[in-house]
Each structure stands twice: as C-alpha cells, then as structure tokens.
C-alpha positions in Angstrom: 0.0 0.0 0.0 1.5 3.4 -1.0 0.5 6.1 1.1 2.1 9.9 0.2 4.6 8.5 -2.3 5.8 5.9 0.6 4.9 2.1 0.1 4.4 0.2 3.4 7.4 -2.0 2.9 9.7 0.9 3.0 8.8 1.3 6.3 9.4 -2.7 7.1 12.3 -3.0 5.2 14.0 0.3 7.3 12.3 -0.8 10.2 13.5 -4.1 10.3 17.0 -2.8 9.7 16.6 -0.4 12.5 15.5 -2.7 15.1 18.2 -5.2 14.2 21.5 -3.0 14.6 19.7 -1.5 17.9 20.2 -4.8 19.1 23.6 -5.1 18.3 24.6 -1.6 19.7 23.2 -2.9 22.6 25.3 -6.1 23.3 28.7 -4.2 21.9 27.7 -1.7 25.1 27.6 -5.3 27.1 31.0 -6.4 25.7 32.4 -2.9 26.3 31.5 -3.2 30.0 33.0 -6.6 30.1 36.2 -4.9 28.2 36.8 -1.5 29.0 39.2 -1.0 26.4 39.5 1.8 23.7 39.0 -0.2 20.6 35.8 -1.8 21.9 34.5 1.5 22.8 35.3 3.4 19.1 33.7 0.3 17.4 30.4 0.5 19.9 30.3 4.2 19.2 30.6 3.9 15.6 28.0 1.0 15.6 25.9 3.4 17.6 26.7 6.4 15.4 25.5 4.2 12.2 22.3 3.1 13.9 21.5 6.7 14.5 22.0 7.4 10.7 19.7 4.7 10.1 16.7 5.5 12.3 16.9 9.1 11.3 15.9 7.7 7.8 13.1 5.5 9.4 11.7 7.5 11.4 11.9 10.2 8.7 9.8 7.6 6.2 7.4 6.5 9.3 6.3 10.3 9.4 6.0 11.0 5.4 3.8 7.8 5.8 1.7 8.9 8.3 1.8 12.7 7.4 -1.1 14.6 6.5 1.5 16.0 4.0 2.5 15.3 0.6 6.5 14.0 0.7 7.1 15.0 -2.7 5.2 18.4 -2.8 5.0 19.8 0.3 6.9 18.8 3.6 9.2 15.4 3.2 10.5 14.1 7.1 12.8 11.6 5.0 14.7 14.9 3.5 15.1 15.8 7.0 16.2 12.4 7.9 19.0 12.0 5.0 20.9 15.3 5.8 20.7 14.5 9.2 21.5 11.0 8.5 25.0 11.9 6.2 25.9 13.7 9.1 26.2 10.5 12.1 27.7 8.4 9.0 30.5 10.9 8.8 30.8 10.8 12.5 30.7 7.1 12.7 33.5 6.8 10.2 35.2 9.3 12.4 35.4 6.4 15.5 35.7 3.6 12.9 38.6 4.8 11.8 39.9 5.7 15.2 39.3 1.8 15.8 40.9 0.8 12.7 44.3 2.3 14.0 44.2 1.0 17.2 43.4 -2.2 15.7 45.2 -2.0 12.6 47.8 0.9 12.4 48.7 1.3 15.8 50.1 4.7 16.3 49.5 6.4 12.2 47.6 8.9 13.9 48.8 11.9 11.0 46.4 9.5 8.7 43.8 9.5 11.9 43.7 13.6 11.6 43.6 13.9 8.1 40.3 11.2 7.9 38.4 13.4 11.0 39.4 16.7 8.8 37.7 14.9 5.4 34.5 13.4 7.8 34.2 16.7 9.3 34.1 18.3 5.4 30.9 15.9 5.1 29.3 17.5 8.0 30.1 21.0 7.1 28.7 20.3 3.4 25.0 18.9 4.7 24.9 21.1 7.6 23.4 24.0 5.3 20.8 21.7 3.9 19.2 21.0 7.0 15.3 21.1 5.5 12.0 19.4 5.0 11.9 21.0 1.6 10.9 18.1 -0.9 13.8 17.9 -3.9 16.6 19.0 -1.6 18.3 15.3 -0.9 18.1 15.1 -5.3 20.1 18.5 -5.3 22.4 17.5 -3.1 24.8 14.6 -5.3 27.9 16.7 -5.4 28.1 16.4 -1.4 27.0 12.6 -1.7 29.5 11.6 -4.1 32.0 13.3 -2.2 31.5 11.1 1.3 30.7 8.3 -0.8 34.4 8.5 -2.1 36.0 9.3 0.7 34.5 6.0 3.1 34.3 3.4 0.2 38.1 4.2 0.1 38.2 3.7 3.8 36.1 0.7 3.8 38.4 -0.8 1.3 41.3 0.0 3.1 39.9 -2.3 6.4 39.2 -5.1 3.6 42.8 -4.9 3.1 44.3 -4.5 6.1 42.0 -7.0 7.5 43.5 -9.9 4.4 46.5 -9.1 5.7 45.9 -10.0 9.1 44.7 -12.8 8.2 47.9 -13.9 6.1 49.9 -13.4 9.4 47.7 -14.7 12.2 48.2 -17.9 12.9 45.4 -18.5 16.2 42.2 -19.9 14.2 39.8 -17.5 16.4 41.8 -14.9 15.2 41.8 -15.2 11.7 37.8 -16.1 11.8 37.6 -12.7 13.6 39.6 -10.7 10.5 37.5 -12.5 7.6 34.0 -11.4 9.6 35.8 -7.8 9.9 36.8 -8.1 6.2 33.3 -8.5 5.3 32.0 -6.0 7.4 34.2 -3.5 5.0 32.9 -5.1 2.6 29.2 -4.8 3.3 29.6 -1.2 4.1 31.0 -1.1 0.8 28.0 -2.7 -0.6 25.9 -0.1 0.8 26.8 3.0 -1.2 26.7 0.3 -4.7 23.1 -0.5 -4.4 22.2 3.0 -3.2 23.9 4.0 -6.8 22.5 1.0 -8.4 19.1 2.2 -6.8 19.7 5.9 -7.9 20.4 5.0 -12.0 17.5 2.2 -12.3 15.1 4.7 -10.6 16.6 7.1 -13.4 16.0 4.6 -16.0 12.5 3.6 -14.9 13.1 0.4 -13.9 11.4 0.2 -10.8 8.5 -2.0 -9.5 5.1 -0.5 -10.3 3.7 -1.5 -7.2 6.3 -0.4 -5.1 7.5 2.5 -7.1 11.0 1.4 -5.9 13.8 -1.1 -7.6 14.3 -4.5 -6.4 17.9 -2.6 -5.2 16.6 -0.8 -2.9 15.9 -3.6 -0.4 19.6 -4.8 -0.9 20.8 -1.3 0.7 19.0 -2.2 4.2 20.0 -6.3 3.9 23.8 -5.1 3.1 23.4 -1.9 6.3 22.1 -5.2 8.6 25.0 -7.1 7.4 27.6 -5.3 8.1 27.1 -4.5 11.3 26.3 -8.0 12.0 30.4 -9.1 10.7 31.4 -6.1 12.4 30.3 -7.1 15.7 30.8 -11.0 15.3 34.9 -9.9 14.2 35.2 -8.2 17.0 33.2 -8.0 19.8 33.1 -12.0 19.3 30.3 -13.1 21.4 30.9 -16.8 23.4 29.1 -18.8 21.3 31.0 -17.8 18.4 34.2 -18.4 20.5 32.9 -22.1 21.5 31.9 -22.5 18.0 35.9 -22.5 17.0 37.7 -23.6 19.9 
C-alpha cells in the first residue's frame, strides 16, 4: 500500500534494519562493560553512530507515511532524515577509523587527523541543507559523491588490512575474527553500490510499479544489517561464536 509517495514495505524494510542493529549496539555496550578497552569502545560508538543514521531515515519515512502532508510536494521528514542521516555516518566513520588504527595501524595517527578533517568536510557540506523541503536530498549529489568517495576508500582500506591479518595470524579464532571484519568492509561497501544502483534504475525507470521502488533498494538495508552483524561478530566476538571454534 502506498501512502504519500511511501509504500508500506519501506517502512518494514528500514524498520527491520533499524530494530536489528539497535540490538547489536546494545550487546557491543555489554562487551564494552565486560572490556573497558579503547578499541571496543570506538567500534560501539561507531556502531551506535550508524544506527542513529539509520533511524533518522526511518523515522523520517514512518512520518512521510503517516503525514497529512505530501513528501514530494510539500513537507518530506525523509529529507530531513538523509541530511541529518549523512551527518552520524561521517561521525561514525570518524570512531571507525579511530578503531581501525588501534586495531590496525597502531600509532598512524597523522592518517587519523587527516580522515576526521575529510569526515568533518561531510558535515560541514549537509549542515546547510538541513530542511523538509521536498527535492533538496536530489540536489544534493555533489556532497554525496563526495562522502561516498572518501568511506568506500576507507572501507576498502579495512578489507585490506584485514586480508593481511589474516595472512599473518596464525590462532584460528583470530583469523575467523579478520575474515567477519573483512566482510564487514565489505558490506559497508556494498551499501553505497546498491544505493547507486538504486539511484540509475530509478533514473532509467526500472522500478516495481507496485512499489515504485527497484528490487535494489531492499539490498541497501539487507547489506546496512549485514555489516554491522560481521562487524560485531569480528570483534566483539560473542561466546558462542568463540565455542563454536575452539
């Protein structure tokens, strides 16, 4: 059912999505207690960081649904939702990468700087465009490219780094925990594809007339879910994935 330009399984799809990484913020805060070490605590606040992003766009979609609005003519929560939304994925790549060199890199904290000046770019570009105004996320692709460059090359650097661990760890738990943490990389990664893929089939009118959405679309939230899922299970490595390969 499409209600102001928003089909109801937008809303499960996102809140589905939602719900799931919610639950996994909530037992990498359980590990951190357990922990109390730094590069538990970045990973938990980028997780937490990314799960913001990704309500703001539910909760943004919920409203358009339910809105006595039109989302495309008049007043559009969503649009509110996505600049807000660009703005916690900058910030949770800011504490990603702050675990990555802890993890990863140990003390390369020059590279650390220059990556919070580029996030903090991201923030300063949707900051302006902080609006209900239908159209506005459409004008802003310039400033979408832009962080989309700058994490898919992050995201691809923890890939790497991650295959290379891998290569040089010789503890089996160890190298299980790389390959999820490789795959969480790339899963992010996977995220900004299928938005693009989304983005030119939408363009080229290939979308599903009862949805008014591409079969893509879906894949953005399944990928979102997944990574977080790998991201937690390389790291945080709850006990029965531990008793699983010991």
């Amino acid at each position: 059912m499409i209600r102001n330009g928003v089909h109801i399984s937008f809303l499960i799809a996102e809140g589905i999505c939602a719900i799931f990484v919610t639950y996994l913020v909530k037992q990498s805060f359980k590990k951190y207690q357990n922990r109390r070490n730094q590069s538990t605590f970045d990973l938990t606040i980028s997780f937490l960081n990314f799960t913001i992003a990704i309500w703001l766009i539910t909760l943004g979609r919920v409203l358009d649904y339910f809105s006595s609005y039109d989302a495309y003519n008049e007043l559009s929560f969503v649009e509110l939702g996505l600049s807000l939304s660009f703005m916690f994925l900058a910030l949770a790549n800011i504490w990603l990468a702050k675990f990555v060199v802890l993890v990863f890199m140990k003390e390369n904290t020059q590279w650390l700087n220059y990556y919070i000046i580029l996030n903090g770019i991201t923030i300063g570009l949707f900051m302006p465009h902080i609006t209900m105004q239908p159209g506005t996320y459409r004008s802003l692709v310039p400033q979408v490219i832009y962080h989309a460059l700058i994490s898919v090359v992050f995201y691809i650097k923890i890939v790497t780094l991650s295959y290379q661990e891998i290569k040089n760890a010789t503890d089996k738990l160890v190298k299980i925990g790389f390959k999820y943490i490789s795959l969480f990389g790339i899963f992010l990664i996977g995220i900004f594809i299928f938005t693009a893929l989304d983005v030119i089939m939408v363009e080229l009118g290939m979308i599903i007339a009862s949805t008014g959405s591409t079969v893509v679309y879906y894949f953005i939230w399944i990928s979102a879910m997944l990574s977080i899922l790998f991201g937690y299970l390389g790291y945080m490595m709850p006990d029965w994935l531990k008793n699983k390969y010991v």
